[in-house]
Residue, then its C-alpha position, 0 to 999 in steps of 0.5 A: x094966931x095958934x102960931x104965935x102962941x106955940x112960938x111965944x109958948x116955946x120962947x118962953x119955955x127956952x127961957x126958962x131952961x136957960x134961966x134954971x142953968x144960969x142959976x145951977x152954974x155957980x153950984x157946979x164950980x162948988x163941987x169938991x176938988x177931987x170930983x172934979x178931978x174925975x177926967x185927970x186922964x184927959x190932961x195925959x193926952x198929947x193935944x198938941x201931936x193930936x192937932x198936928x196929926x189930925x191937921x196933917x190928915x186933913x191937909x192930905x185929904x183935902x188936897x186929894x178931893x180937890x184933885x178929883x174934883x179938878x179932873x171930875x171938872x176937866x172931864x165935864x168941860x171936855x163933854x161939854x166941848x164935844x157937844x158944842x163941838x157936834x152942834x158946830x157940826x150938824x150945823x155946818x152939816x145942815x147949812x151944806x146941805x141946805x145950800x146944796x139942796x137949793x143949788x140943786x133946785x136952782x140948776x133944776x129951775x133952770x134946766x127947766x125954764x132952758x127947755x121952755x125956751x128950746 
């Protein structure tokens, strides 16, 4: 219950923030032609080369880092591979050994069971 009323507390709080900027809005476009014309500087700047270098910039580095992420993604699947690559392996390893080592306890069975006959 102390939840709710922090939460219906802040609401309401953010409302009425809100509600004092909705009404000081008008009297900000009220202020005197020449205040307004404090940042007359910023209408200089080449906005348009601006965009086009810093799109340019960006185009460039984005190219670059999804190359190194393309060879970052070509070195894990390579690891991976030489993983799946040696697990093949021992297996193999494993099966010939397996297999090698019954035949051997097969060919011993029956050296065995032929000298019982002998």
């Amino acid at each position: 219950m102390f939840n709710y009323f922090l939460q219906a507390g802040l609401f309401i709080g953010l409302a009425a923030v809100i509600y004092i900027f909705i009404k000081a809005a008008p009297r900000v476009s009220d202020l005197p032609q020449d205040k307004k014309e404090h940042f007359h500087w910023f209408k200089r700047l080449p906005l348009d080369k601006l965009d086009n270098l810093v799109s340019c910039f960006l185009e460039k580095w984005l190219r670059r880092i999804r190359v190194f992420l393309m060879k970052v993604d070509s070195a894990i699947i390579r690891q991976i591979n030489k993983v799946k690559n040696n697990k093949q392996v021992t297996e193999k390893k494993e099966e010939f050994f397996k297999s090698s080592l019954t035949e051997n306890n097969k060919t011993e069975e029956g050296d065995k069971k032929e000298k019982n006959f002998k």
